[in-house]
C-alpha positions as CSV (number, residue, x, y, z in Angstrom):
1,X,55.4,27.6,-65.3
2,X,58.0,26.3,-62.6
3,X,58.2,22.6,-64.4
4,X,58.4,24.1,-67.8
5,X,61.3,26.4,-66.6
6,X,62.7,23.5,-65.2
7,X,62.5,21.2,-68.0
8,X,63.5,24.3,-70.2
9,X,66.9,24.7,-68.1
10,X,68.0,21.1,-67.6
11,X,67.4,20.5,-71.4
12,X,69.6,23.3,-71.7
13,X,72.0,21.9,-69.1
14,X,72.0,18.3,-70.5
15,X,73.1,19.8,-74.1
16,X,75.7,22.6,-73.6
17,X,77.1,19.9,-70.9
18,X,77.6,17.2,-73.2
19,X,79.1,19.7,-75.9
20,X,81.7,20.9,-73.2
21,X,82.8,17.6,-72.7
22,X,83.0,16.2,-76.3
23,X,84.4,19.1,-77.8
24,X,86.7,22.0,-76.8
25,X,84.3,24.8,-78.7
26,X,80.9,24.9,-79.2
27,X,78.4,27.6,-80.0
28,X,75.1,28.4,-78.3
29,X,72.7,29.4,-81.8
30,X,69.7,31.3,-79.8
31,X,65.9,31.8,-81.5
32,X,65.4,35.6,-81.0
33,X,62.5,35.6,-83.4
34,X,59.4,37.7,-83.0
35,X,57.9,34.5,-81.7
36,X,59.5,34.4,-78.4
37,X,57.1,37.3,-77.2
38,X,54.7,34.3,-76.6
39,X,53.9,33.6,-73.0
40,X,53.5,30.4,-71.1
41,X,51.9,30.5,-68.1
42,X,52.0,34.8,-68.3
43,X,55.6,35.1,-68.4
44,X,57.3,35.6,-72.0
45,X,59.6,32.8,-73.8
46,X,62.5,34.9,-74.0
47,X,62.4,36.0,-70.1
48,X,62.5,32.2,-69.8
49,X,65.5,31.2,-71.8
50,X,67.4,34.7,-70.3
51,X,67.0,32.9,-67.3
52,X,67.8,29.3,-68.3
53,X,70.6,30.9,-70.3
54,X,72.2,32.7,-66.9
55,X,71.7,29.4,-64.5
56,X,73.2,26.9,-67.4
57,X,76.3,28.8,-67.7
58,X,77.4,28.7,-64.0
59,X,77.5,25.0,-64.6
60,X,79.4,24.6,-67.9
61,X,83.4,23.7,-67.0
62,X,85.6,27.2,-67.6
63,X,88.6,25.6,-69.5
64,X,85.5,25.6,-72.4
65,X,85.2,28.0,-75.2
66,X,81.9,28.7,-75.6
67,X,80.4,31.4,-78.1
68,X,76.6,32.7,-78.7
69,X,75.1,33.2,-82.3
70,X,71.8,34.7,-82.7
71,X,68.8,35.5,-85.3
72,X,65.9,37.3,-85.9
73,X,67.2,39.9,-83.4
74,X,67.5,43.1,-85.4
75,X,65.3,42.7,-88.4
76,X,61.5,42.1,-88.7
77,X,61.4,40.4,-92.0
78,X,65.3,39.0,-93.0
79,X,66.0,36.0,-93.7
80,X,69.9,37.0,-93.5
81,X,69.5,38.4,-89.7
82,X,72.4,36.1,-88.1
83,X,74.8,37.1,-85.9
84,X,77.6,36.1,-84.1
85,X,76.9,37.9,-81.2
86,X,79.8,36.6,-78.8
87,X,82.9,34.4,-80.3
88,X,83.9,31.3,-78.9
89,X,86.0,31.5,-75.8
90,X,86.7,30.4,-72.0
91,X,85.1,32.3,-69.6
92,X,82.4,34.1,-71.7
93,X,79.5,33.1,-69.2
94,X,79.1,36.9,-68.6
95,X,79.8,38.5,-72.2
96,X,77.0,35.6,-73.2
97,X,74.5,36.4,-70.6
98,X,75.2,40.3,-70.9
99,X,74.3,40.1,-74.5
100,X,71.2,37.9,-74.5
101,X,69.7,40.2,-71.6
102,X,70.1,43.3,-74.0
103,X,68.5,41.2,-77.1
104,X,65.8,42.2,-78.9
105,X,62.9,39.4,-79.9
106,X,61.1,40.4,-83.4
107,X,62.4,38.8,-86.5
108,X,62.2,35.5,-89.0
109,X,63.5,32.2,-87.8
110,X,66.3,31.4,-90.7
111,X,67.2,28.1,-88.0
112,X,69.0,26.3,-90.7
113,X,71.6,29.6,-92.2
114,X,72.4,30.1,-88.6
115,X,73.2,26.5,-87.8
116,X,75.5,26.4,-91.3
117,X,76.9,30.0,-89.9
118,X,77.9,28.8,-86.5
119,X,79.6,25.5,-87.7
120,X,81.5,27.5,-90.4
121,X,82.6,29.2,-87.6
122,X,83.8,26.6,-85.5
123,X,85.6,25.5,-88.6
124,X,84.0,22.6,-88.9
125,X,85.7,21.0,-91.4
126,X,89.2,21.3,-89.7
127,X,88.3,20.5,-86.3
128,X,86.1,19.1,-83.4
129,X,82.6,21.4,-83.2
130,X,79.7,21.5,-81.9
131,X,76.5,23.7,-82.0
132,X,73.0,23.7,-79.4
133,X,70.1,24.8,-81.4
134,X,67.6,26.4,-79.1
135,X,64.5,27.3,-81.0
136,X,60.5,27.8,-80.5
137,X,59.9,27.7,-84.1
138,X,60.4,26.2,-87.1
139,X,62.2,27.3,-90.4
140,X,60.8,30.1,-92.0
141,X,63.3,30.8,-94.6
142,X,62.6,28.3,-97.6
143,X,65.7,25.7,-96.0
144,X,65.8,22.9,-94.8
145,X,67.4,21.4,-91.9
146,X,67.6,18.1,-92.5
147,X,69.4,17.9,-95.2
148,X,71.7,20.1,-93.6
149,X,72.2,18.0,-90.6
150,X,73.6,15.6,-93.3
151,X,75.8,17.6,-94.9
152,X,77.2,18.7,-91.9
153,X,77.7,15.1,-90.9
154,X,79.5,13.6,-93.8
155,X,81.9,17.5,-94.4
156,X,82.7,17.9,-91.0
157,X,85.6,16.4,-89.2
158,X,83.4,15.7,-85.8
159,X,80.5,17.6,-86.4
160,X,77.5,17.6,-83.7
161,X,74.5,19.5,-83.4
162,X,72.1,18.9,-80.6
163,X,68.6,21.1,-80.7
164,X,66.3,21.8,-78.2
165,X,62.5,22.3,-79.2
166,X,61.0,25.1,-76.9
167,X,57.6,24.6,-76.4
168,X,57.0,22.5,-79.9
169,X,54.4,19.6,-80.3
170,X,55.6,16.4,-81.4
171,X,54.6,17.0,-85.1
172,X,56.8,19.9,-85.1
173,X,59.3,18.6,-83.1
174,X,60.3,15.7,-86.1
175,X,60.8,18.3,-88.5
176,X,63.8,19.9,-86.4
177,X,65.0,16.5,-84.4
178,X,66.3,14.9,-87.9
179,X,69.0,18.2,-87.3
180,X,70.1,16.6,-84.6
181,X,69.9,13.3,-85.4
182,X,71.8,13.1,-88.5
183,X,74.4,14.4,-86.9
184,X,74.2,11.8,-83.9
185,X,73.0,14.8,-81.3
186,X,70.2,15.2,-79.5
187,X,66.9,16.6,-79.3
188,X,65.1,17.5,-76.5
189,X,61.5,18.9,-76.0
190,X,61.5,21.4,-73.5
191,X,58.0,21.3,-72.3
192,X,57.1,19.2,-69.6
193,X,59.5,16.7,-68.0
194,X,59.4,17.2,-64.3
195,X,62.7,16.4,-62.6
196,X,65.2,16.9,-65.3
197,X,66.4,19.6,-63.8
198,X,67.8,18.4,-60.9
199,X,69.1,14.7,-62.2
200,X,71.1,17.4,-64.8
201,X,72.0,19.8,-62.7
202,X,74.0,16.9,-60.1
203,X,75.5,15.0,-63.1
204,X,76.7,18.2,-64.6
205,X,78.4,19.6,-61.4
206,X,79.9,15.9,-60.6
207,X,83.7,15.3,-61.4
208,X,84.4,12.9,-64.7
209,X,83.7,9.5,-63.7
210,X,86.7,7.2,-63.0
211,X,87.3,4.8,-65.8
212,X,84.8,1.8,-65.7
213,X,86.4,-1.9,-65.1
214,X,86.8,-4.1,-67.5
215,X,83.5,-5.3,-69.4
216,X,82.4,-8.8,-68.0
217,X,81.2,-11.3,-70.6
218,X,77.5,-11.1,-70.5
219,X,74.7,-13.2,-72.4
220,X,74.2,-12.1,-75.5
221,X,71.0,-9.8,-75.5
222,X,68.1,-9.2,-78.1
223,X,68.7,-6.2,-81.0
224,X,65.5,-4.8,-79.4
225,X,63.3,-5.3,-76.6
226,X,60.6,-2.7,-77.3
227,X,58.7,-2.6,-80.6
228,X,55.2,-1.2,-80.3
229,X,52.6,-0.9,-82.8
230,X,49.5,1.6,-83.2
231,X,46.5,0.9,-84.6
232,X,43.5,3.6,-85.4
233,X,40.8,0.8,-83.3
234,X,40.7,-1.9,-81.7
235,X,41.6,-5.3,-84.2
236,X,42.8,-2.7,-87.0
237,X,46.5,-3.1,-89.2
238,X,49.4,-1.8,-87.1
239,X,50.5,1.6,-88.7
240,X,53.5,2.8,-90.6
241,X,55.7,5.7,-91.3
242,X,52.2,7.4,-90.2
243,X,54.2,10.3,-88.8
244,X,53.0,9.5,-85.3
245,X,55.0,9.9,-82.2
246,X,56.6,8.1,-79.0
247,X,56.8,9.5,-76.0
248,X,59.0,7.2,-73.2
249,X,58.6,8.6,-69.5
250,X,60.1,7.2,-66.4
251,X,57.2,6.0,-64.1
252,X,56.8,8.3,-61.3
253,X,55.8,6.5,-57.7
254,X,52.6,6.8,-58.2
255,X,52.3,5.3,-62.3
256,X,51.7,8.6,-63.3
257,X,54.5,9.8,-65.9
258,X,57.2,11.1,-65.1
259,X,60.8,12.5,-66.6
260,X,60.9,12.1,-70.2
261,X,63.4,9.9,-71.4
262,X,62.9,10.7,-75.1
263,X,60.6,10.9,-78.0
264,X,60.9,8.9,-81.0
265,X,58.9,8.9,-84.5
266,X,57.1,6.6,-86.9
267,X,58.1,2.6,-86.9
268,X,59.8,3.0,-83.7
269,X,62.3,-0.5,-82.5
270,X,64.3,0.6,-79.1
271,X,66.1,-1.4,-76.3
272,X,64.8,0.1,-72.5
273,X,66.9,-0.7,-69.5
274,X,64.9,-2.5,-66.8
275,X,62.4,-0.3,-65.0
276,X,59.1,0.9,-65.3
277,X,57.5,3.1,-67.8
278,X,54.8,5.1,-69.3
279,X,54.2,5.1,-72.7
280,X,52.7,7.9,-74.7
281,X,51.2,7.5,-78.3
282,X,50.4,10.4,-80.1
283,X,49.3,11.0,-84.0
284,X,47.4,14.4,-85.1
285,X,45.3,15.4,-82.0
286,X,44.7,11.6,-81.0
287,X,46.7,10.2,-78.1
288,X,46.8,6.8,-75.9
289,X,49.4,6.4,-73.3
290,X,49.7,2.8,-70.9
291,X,52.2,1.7,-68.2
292,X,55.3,-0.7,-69.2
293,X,57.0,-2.7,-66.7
294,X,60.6,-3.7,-68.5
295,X,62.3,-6.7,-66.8
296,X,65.6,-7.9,-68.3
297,X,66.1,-10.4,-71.1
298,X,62.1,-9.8,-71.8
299,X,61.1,-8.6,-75.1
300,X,57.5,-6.6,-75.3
301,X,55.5,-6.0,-78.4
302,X,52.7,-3.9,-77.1
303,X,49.6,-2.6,-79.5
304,X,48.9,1.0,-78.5
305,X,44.8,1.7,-79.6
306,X,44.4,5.3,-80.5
307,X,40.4,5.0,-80.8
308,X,40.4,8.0,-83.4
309,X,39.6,8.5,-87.0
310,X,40.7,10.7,-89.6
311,X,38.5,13.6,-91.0
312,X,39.3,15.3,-94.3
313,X,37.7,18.8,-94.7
314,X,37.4,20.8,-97.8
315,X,36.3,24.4,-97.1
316,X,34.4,26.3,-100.1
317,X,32.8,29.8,-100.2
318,X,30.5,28.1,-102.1
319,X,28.8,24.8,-103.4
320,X,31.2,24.2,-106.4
321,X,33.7,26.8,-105.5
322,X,37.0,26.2,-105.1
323,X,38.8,24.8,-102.1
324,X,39.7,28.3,-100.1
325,X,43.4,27.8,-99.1
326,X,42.9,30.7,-96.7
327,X,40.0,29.5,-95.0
328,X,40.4,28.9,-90.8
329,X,39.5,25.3,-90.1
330,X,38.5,24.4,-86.2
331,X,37.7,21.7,-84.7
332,X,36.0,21.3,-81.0
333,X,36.4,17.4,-80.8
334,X,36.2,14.9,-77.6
335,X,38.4,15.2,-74.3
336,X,40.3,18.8,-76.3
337,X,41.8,20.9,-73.3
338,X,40.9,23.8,-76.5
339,X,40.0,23.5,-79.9
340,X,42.5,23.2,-82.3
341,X,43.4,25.4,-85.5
342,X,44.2,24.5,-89.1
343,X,44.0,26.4,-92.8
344,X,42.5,25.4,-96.1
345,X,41.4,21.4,-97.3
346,X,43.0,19.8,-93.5
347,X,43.5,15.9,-92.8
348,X,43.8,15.7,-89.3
349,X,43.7,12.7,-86.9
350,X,40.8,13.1,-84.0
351,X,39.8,11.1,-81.1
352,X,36.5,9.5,-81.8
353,X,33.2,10.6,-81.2
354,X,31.4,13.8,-82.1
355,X,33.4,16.8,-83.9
356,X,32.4,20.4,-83.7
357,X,33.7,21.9,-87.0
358,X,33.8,25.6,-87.8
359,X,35.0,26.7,-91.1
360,X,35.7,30.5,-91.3
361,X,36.0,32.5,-95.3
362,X,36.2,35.7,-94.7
363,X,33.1,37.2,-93.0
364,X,31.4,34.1,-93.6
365,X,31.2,31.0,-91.1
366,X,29.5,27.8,-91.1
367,X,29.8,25.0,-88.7
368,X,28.8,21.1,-88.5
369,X,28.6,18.4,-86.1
370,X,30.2,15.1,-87.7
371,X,30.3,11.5,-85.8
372,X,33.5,10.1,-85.9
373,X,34.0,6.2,-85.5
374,X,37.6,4.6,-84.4
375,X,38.9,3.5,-87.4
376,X,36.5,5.9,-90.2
377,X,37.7,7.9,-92.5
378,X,35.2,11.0,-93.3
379,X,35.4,13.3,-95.7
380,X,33.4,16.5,-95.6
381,X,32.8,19.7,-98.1
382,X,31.7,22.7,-95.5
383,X,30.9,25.7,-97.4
384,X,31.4,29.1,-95.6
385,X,28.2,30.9,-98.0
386,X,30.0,33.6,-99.8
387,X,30.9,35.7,-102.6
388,X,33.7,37.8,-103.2
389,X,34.6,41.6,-104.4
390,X,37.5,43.4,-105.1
391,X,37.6,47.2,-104.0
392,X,39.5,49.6,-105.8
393,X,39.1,53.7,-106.6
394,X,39.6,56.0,-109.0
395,X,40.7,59.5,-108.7
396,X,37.9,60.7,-111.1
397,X,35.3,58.8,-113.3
398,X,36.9,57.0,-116.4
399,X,40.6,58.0,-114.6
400,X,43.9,57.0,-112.9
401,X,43.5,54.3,-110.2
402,X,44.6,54.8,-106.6
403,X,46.9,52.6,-106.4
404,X,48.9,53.7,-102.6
405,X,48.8,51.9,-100.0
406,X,47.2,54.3,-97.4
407,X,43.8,53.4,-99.5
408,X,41.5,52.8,-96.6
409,X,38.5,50.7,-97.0
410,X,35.7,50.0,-94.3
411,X,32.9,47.6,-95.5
412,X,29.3,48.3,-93.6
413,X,26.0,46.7,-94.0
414,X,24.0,49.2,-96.2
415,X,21.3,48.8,-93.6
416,X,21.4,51.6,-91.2
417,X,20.3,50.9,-87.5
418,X,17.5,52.8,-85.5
419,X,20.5,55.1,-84.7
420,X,21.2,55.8,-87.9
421,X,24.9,54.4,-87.8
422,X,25.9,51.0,-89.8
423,X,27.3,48.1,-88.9
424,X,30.8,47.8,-89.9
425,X,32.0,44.1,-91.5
426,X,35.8,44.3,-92.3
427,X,38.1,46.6,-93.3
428,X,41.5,46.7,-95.4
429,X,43.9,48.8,-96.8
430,X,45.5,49.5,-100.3
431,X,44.3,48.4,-104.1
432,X,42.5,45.6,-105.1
433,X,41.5,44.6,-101.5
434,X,39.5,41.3,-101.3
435,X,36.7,40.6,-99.3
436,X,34.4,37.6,-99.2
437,X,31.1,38.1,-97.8
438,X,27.7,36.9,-97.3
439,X,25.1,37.6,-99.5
440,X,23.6,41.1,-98.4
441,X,23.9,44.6,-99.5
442,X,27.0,46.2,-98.6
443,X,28.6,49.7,-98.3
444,X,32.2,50.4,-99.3
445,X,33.2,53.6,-97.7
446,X,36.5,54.4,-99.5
447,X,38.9,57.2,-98.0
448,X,42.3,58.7,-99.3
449,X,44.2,60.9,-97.6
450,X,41.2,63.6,-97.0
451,X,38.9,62.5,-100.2
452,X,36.1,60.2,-99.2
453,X,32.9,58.2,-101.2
454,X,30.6,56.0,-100.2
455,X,29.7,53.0,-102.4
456,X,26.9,50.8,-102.3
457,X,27.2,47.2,-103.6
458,X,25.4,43.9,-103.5
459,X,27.1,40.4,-103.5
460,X,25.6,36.8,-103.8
461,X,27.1,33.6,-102.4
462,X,29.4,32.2,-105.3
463,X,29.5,35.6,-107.1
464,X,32.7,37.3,-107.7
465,X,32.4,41.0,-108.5
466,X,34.2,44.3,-108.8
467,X,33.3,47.6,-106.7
468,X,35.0,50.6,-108.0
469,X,34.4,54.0,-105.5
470,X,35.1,57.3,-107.5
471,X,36.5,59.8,-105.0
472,X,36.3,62.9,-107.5
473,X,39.4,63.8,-106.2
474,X,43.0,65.2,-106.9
475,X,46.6,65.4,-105.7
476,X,47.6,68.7,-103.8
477,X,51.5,69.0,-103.7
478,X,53.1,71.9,-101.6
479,X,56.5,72.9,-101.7
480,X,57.3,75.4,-98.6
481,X,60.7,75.9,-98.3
482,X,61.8,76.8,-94.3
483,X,58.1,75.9,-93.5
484,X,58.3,74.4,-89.8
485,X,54.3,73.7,-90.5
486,X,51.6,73.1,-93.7
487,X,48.0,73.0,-92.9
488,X,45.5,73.4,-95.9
489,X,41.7,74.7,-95.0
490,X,38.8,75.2,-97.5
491,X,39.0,78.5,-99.1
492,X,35.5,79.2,-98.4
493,X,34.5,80.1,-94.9
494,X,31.2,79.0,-92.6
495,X,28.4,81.5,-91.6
496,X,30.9,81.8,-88.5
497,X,34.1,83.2,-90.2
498,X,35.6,79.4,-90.0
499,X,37.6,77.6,-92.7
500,X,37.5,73.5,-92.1
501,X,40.9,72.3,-92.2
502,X,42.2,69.1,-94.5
503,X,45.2,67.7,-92.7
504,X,48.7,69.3,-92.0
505,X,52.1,68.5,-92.2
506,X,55.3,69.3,-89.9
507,X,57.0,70.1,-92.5
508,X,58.3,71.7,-95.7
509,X,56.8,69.4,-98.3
510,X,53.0,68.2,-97.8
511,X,51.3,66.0,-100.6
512,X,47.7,64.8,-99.8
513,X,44.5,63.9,-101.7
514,X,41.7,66.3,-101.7
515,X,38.2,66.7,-103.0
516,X,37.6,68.6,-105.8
517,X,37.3,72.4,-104.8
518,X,39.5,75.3,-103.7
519,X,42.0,75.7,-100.9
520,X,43.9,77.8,-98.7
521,X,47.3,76.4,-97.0
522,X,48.8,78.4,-94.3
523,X,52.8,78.0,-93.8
524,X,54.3,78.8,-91.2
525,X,58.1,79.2,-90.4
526,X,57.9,80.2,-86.7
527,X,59.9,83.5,-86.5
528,X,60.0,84.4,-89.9
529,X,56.1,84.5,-89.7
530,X,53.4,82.7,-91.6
531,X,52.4,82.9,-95.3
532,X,49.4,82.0,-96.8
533,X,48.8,80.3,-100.5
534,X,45.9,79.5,-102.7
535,X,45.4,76.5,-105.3
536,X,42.2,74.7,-107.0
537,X,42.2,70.7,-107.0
538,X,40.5,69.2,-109.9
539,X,39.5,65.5,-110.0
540,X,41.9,63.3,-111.1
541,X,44.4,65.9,-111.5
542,X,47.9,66.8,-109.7
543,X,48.2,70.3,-108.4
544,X,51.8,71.6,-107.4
545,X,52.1,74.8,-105.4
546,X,54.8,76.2,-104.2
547,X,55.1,79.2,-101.3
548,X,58.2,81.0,-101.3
């Protein structure tokens, strides 16, 4: 937890830095999406940048006008949930700080809008701005950010955005970094690079460096002087614009890696200052990293060997079926800290060797071990062995359709245990709820309100099918003006004088659904005393009664 603090802060440090001394205003746009509830380590993401937030801002220069924008910190579900939660302006540490301790974490990541918002703000077509993106996500709001980045670019006077990926992998991290990098910022994954924070930290608190001397002539030096190439094994062709990742590290003392200098993507050509390094490859959940000694005027052309293949998975509920969008796709494959997750047909890089791969439809499972050679490609149908059925309910045979979403539905195997209790499957809620299954008999048990039914129902692998539960139920409205409480009883009482009760309500109105039969319903309106009522419900019927 300490060294991804760290490298959380000093990213922070590096970015808000270098915006306060290449522009007068920037704005700070914080991720305050439901998302940042997730822990690292047991300590939530948003307790992490609070902190990060508090420590970066004693460092940034006070003559800067610095502003924070956030999102996803009111609503669950908006897209439009952007907020410019403190303007720009010189000493606004505190109002900043104040406001993202009081912030609440629940809502959508609309990344892009808020990057737009912030730059409109800073008048970016006028004058100098520049925006840090801190985000743990990606976009969720149908935009996209790199073709914002570009329009930012060529609208904006001296546009900038920098973004720092909280806690993203590299695939993710590409589809934010082009943000930054068409506008000629930076990105920075926050995750694991030991040491930043302090190398930041003195930079940032040092005065401006004195103006260099004047350049002396020097020999004229190669474009590049690093250009790798991966291959998938050992003698195969170099890939390109494969989507894989570079990650550059400074060598610690021991070889091992140490602070990350930056990651780069695809058909990567870059020029390293003398030094050692350590190079990471990474593409899907393959990875190969080896050590790079730089010396100057040398040019290196290392081949990076994944030793992985690629594996293609179609999941089907059945042989023939269709590929299931929805299905859960995991694979257990060699040297995996855990096993990793994807949904519906998945092409995913692996190291190679044996895969463990479990493919989830609804109740059913199936799994398969597959070899995997460097180099293969292998393509797999895994077919989960099940049918589906679509639950619904009527109010009364032949009659309206419940069709409210506080239909309940609990699926049990029909079997009953030595108990006498089932087994319960899956459950949902509302019409038309889809379940797929393995082949077995089945019970529905469908409840509204107070009316319930039990309905048996057999499915096969491959088979779609329709159960329908008839509750033989109706509506009971009541209307009890003043009533401070409704409860409704049977009308008929037990060999012991006592009427089973079928819900309440605190207060004047009460609708419910009821089995067929007769009722009582009891108001009361505390000191004005209680009142009692009467009314039949009939099966697919609405009854409206009304107790003055």
């Amino acid at each position: 937890m300490k060294a991804f603090s760290r490298t959380f802060l000093a990213s922070i440090v590096m970015l808000t830095a270098a915006s306060a001394h290449a522009a007068d205003r920037a704005i700070i746009v914080l991720d305050a999406s439901g998302s940042m509830w997730g822990q690292i380590d047991g300590k939530p993401k948003l307790e992490i940048a609070r902190e990060a937030l508090r420590s970066v801002l004693k460092t940034v220069p006070a003559d800067t006008e610095l502003g924070l924008m956030a999102y996803g910190h009111r609503e669950k579900s908006s897209c439009s949930d952007i907020e410019l939660v403190v303007p720009p302006a010189v000493a606004s540490a505190s109002a900043i700080t104040a406001a993202a301790d009081g912030m609440k974490f629940l809502g959508k990541t609309p990344l892009t809008a808020a990057v737009k918002q912030a730059a409109e703000d800073l008048k970016y077509t006028e004058e100098k701005a520049t925006v840090i993106l801190i985000t743990d996500g990606l976009e969720t709001c149908n935009a996209d950010p790199c073709a914002l980045g570009k329009e930012l670019k060529q609208s904006g006077v001296d546009f900038t955005a920098h973004v720092v990926g909280f806690g993203l992998t590299a695939d993710e991290g590409k589809q934010v970094a082009c943000l930054a990098e068409n506008t000629g910022g930076k990105y920075i994954q926050a995750s694991d690079a030991k040491g930043l924070e302090e190398a930041l930290a003195q930079t940032v608190a040092a005065p401006a460096p004195a103006p260099a001397p004047a350049p002396v002539a020097e020999p004229a030096k190669p474009e590049f002087n690093f250009v790798p190439e991966l291959v998938m094994a050992q003698g195969g062709d170099p890939l390109k614009d494969a989507g894989n990742a570079w990650e550059i590290y400074k060598a610690a003392a021991d070889g091992s890696k140490g602070e990350r200098l930056t990651t780069e993507y695809n058909n990567y050509k870059g020029s390293l200052e003398a030094g050692d390094y350590v190079i990471r490859a990474t593409l899907g959940e393959a990875g190969v990293e080896q050590p790079l000694k730089v010396e100057a005027g040398q040019v290196y052309k290392p081949t990076f060997v994944l030793n992985a293949g690629t594996l293609v998975i179609r999941p089907r509920p059945s042989e023939g079926g269709d590929i299931d969008t929805g299905a859960t796709v995991v694979f257990d494959f060699p040297g995996a800290d855990h096993p990793a997750t994807y949904y519906g047909q998945t092409k995913v890089v692996l190291p190679a060797g044996e895969q463990k791969v479990k493919v989830t439809i609804g109740q059913g499972e199936a799994s398969e071990t597959i070899q995997l050679a460097a180099g293969q490609t292998v393509e797999k149908d895994i077919v989960a062995g099940v049918g589906r059925v679509v639950v619904n309910a009527l109010y009364a045979q032949g009659g309206e359709k419940v069709d409210a979403s506080g239909l309940d539905v609990k699926i049990f195997k029909a079997r009953k245990k030595i108990d006498g209790t089932r087994e319960q499957v899956t459950f949902g809620f509302g019409p038309d709820g889809k379940f797929d299954l393995p082949a077995g008999d089945y019970v529905a048990v469908v409840r509204m309100d107070q009316a319930e039914v039990e309905q048996p129902f057999n499915i096969r692998v491959g088979e779609a099918g329709d159960v329908t539960a008839v509750l033989d139920a109706g509506v009971l409205a009541i209307d009890a003006p003043g009533a401070k409480e409704i409860r409704v009883y049977s009308a008929k009482k037990d060999i012991q004088g006592n009427r089973k009760e079928f819900g309440y309500a605190y207060d004047q109105k009460h609708q419910t659904t009821l089995p067929t039969g007769e009722y009582a319903v009891e108001v009361d309106r505390g000191d004005a005393g209680k009142k009692d009522g009467t009314a039949r419900v009939n099966a697919g019927e609405r009854t409206e009664l009304k107790i003055d």
